[in-house]
C-alpha positions in Angstrom: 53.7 -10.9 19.0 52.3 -9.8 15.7 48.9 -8.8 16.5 47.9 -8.1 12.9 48.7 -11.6 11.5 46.9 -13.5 14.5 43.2 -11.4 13.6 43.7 -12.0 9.9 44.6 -16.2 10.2 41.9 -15.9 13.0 39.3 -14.5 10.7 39.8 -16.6 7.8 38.7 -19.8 9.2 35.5 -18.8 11.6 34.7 -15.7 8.9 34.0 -13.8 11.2 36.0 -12.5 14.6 35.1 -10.1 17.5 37.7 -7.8 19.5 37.1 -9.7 22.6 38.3 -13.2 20.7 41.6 -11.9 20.2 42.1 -10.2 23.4 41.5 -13.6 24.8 43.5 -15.3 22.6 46.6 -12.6 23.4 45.9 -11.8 26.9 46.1 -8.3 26.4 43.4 -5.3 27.0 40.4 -4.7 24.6 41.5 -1.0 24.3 44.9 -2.5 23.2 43.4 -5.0 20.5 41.3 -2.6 18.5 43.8 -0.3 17.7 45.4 -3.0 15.3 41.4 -3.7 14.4 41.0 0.4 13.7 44.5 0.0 11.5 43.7 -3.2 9.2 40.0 -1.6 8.5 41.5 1.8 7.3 43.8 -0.3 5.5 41.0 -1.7 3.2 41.9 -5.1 4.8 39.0 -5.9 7.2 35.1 -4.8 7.4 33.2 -4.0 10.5 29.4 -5.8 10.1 26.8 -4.6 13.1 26.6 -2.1 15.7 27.4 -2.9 19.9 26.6 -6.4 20.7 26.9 -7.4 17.6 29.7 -5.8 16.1 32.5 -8.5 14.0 35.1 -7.8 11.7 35.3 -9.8 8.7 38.0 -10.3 5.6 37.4 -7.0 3.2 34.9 -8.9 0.4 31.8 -8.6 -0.8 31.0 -12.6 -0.3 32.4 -12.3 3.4 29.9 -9.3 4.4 27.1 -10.7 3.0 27.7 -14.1 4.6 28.0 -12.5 7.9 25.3 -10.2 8.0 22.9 -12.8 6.1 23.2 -14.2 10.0 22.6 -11.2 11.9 18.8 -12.1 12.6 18.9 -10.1 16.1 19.5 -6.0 16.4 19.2 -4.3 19.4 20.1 -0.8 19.8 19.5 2.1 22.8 19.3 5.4 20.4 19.2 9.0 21.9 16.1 10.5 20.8 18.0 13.8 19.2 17.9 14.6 15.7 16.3 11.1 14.8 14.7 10.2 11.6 13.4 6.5 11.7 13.5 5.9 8.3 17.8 6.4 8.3 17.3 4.3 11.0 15.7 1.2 9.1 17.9 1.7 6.1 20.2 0.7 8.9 19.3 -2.1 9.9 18.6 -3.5 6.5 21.7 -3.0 5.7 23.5 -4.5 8.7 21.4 -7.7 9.4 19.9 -10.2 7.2 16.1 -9.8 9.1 14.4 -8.4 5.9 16.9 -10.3 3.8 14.6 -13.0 1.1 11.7 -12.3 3.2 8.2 -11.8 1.4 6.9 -8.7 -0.4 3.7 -8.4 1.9 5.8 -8.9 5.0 8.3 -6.3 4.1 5.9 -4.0 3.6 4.4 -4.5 6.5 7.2 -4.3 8.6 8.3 -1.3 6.7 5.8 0.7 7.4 4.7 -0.8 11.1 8.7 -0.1 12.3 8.7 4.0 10.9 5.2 4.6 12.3 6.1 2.9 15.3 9.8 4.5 16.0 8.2 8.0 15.1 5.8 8.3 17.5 8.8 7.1 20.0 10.7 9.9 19.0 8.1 12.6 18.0 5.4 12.1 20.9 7.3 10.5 24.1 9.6 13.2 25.3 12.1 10.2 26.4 15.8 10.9 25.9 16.5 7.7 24.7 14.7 4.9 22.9 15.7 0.8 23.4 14.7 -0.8 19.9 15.0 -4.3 19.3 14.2 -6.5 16.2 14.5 -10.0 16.0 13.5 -12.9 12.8 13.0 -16.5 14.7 11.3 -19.3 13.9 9.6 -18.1 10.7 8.3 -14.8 12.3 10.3 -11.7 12.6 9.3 -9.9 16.5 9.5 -5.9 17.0 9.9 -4.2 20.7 10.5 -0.5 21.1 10.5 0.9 24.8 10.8 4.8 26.2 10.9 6.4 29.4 9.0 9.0 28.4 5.2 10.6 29.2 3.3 7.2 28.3 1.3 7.3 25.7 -2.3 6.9 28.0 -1.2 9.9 30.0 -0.4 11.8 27.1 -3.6 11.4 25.5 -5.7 11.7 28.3 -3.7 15.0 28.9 -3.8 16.8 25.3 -8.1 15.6 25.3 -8.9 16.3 28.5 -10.0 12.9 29.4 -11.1 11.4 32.7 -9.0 8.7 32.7 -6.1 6.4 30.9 -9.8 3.9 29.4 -11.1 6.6 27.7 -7.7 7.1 26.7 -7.0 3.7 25.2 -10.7 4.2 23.8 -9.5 7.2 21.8 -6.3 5.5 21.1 -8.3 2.3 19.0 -10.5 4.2 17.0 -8.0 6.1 14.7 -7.9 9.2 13.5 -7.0 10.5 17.4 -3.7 12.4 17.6 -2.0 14.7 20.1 -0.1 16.7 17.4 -2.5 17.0 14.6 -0.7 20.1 12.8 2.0 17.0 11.8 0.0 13.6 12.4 -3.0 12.0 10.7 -3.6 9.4 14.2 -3.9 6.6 11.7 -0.2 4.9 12.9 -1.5 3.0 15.5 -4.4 2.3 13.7 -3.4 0.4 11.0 -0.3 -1.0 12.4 -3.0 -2.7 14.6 -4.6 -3.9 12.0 -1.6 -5.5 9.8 0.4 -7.8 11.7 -0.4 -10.6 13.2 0.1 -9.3 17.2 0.3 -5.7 18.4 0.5 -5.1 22.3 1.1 -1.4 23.9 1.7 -1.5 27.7 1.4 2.2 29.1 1.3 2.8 33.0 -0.5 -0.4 34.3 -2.7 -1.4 31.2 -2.2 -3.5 28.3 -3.7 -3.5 25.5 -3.4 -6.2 22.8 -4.5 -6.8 19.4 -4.8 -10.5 18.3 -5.5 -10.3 14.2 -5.1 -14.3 14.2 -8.2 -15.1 16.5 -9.4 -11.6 15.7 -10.0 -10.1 19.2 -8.8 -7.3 21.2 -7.8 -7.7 25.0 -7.4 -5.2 27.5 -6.0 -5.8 31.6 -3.8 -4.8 33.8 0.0 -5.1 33.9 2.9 -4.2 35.6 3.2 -0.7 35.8 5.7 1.0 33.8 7.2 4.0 33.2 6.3 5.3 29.6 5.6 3.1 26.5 6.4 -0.5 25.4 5.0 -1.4 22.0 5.5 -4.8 20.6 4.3 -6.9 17.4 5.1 -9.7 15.6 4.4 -11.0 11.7 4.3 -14.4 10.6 6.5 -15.0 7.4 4.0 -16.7 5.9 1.1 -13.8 6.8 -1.1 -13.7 3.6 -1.9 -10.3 4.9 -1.2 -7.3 2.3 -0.9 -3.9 3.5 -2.5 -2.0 0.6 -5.7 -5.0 1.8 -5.3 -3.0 4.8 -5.8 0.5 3.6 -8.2 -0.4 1.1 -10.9 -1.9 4.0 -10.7 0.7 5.9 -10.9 3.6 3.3 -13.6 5.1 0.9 -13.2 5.1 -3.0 -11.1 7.9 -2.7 -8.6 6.1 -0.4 -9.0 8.4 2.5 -9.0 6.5 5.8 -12.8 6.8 6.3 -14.1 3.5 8.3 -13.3 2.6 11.9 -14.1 -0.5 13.9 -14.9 0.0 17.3 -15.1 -2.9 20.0 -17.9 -2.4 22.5 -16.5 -4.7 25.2 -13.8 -2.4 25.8 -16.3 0.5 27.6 -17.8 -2.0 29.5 -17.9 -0.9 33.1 -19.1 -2.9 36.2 -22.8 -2.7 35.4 -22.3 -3.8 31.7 -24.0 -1.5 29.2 -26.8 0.2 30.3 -26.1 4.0 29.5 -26.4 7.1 27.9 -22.8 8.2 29.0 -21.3 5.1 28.6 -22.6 5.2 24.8 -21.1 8.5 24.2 -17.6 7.3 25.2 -18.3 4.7 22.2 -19.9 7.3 19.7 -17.2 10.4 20.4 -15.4 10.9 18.0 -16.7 8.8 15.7 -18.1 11.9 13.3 -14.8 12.1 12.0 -15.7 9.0 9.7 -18.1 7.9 6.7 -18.3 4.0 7.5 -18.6 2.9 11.6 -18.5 -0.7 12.7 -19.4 -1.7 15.9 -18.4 -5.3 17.3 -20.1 -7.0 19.8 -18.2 -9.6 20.0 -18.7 -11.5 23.9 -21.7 -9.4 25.0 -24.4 -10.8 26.2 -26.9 -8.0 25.4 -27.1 -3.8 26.2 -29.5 -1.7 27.5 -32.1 0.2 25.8 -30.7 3.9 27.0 -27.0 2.9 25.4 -28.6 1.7 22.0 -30.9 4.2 22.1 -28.1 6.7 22.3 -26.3 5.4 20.1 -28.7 4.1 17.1 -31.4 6.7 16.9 -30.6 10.1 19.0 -26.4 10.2 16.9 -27.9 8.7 14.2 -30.4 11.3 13.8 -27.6 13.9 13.9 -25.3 11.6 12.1 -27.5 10.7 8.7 -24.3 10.3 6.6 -22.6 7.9 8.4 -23.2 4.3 8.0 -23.2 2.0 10.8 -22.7 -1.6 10.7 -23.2 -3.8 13.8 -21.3 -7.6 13.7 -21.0 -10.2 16.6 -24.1 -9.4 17.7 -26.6 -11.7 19.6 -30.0 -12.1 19.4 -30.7 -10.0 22.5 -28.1 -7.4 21.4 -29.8 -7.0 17.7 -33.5 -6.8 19.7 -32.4 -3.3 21.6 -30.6 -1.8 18.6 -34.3 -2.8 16.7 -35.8 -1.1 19.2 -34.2 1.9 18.9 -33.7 1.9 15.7 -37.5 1.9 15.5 -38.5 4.2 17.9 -39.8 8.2 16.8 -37.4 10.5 16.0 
């Protein structure tokens, strides 16, 4: 049986062939087959497009290769976090698949810098020995996942700050400029990620935490508990969002990240906003900036200790930063008067 002729006439008609067609086709082992693969491809005669699951061999021409992986719209890989670098990585990928093939400017930029931001804190911060990355483009969208088994990225925060528990954490996490290896990170990753696509959900321990930028909300709940970190987002094709848009809202004129937005809801605690402490978990931190925001989206009103904290006693020792108050009801805006009004 000449093995080598039945993979050539085999790939010439489908353009494109796995190992496993023609060790169906010939009965014989895998193993067996791609030894007369290995041969025809150091020959110069076939081309190997994809990695693992998605691994064919195609004729050895431009035209076939770029048909072939103009179709690979689906990469999933499990990489051992050792030696690394997420940018080889995505090089990868673009070159392998057609997901960031004829795709928008905006959205490759986005997705661009979203995947290396996202992949290096996998590999820089997690301490898991391997990382399962998967990439999809579907129905107009193109869908991110990255998964470790590593410290989780609430534990590991509440850890390196000393924090009382994995809320305070996620509260750190979603104001920016909060990083556990400041000597090599800035803490603006998640941050702006957050900020650019159209969905951005982390699920650490038994939380999960989700960023909606089309209805422009934030959730936070409970979840299956897991071990370490799953982050997932998704972009729409046709997002008119611009990264450089991005930077630009949240920095000064000198284009350092200097303006946060902070969503109250998410330190509410079973007797709604009432307190001094409970304002300081909103307000730490917060120095690091020129320009806060503070959204009060959903609330129904606060109590005059937590405004009071907040909007005269930090602002008093806080007179260069601005802050800005939006979604706020009439009940809310009458405490932050108050204070606001109140001797210094």
């Amino acid at each position: 049986m000449d093995i080598r002729s039945i993979i050539l006439s085999s790939i010439r008609p489908k353009g494109s062939i796995k190992v496993s067609d023609i060790a169906r086709k010939t009965g014989f082992s895998r193993a067996y087959i791609n030894r007369f693969f290995t041969a025809l491809r150091k020959e110069g005669k076939i081309d190997l497009v994809g990695k693992a699951n998605t691994a064919r061999y195609v004729i050895a021409n431009k035209g076939g290769l770029e048909s072939v992986r103009s179709n690979i719209l689906k990469v999933r890989r499990i990489l051992r976090n050792k030696g690394l670098n997420e940018d080889i990585i995505l090089s990868e990928i673009k070159r392998e698949s057609g997901i960031f093939r004829k795709i928008p400017k905006n959205i490759s930029d986005i997705l661009e810098y979203a995947f290396t931001e996202m992949l290096n804190n996998a590999i820089e911060h997690s301490r898991s020995k391997n990382i399962d990355l998967a990439i999809e483009r579907e129905g107009g969208a193109v869908f991110f996942e990255i998964t470790d088994k590593g410290i989780g990225i609430l534990r590991h925060i509440q850890k390196k700050r000393k924090l009382k528990n994995e809320n305070e954490a996620i509260q750190d996490l979603i104001k920016g400029k909060q990083t556990t290896m400041p000597e090599r990170h800035t803490g603006e990753g998640i941050f702006f990620t957050s900020k650019a696509v159209d969905v951005f959900t982390i699920k650490s321990s038994n939380k999960k935490l989700t960023f909606d930028n089309i209805i422009d909300d934030v959730f936070l709940g409970d979840s299956k508990k897991i071990k370490g970190t799953k982050i997932f987002f998704s972009i729409s094709e046709k997002s008119k969002r611009k990264l450089s848009g991005i930077f630009k809202k949240y920095s000064g004129e000198e284009y350092e990240f200097s303006k946060t937005k902070v969503v109250v809801k998410l330190y509410k605690s079973d007797v709604g906003y009432i307190s001094r402490s409970q304002a300081r978990r909103v307000i730490s931190g917060l120095d690091k900036f020129k320009t806060v925001i503070l959204d009060f989206k959903g609330l129904g009103g606060v109590g005059q200790a937590f405004a009071d904290e907040i909007f005269r006693v930090w602002q008093r020792n806080h007179p260069g930063i601005s802050i800005s108050i939006v979604n706020a009801n009439e009940n809310v805006k009458l405490m932050i008067s108050r204070a606001q009004s109140a001797p210094l």
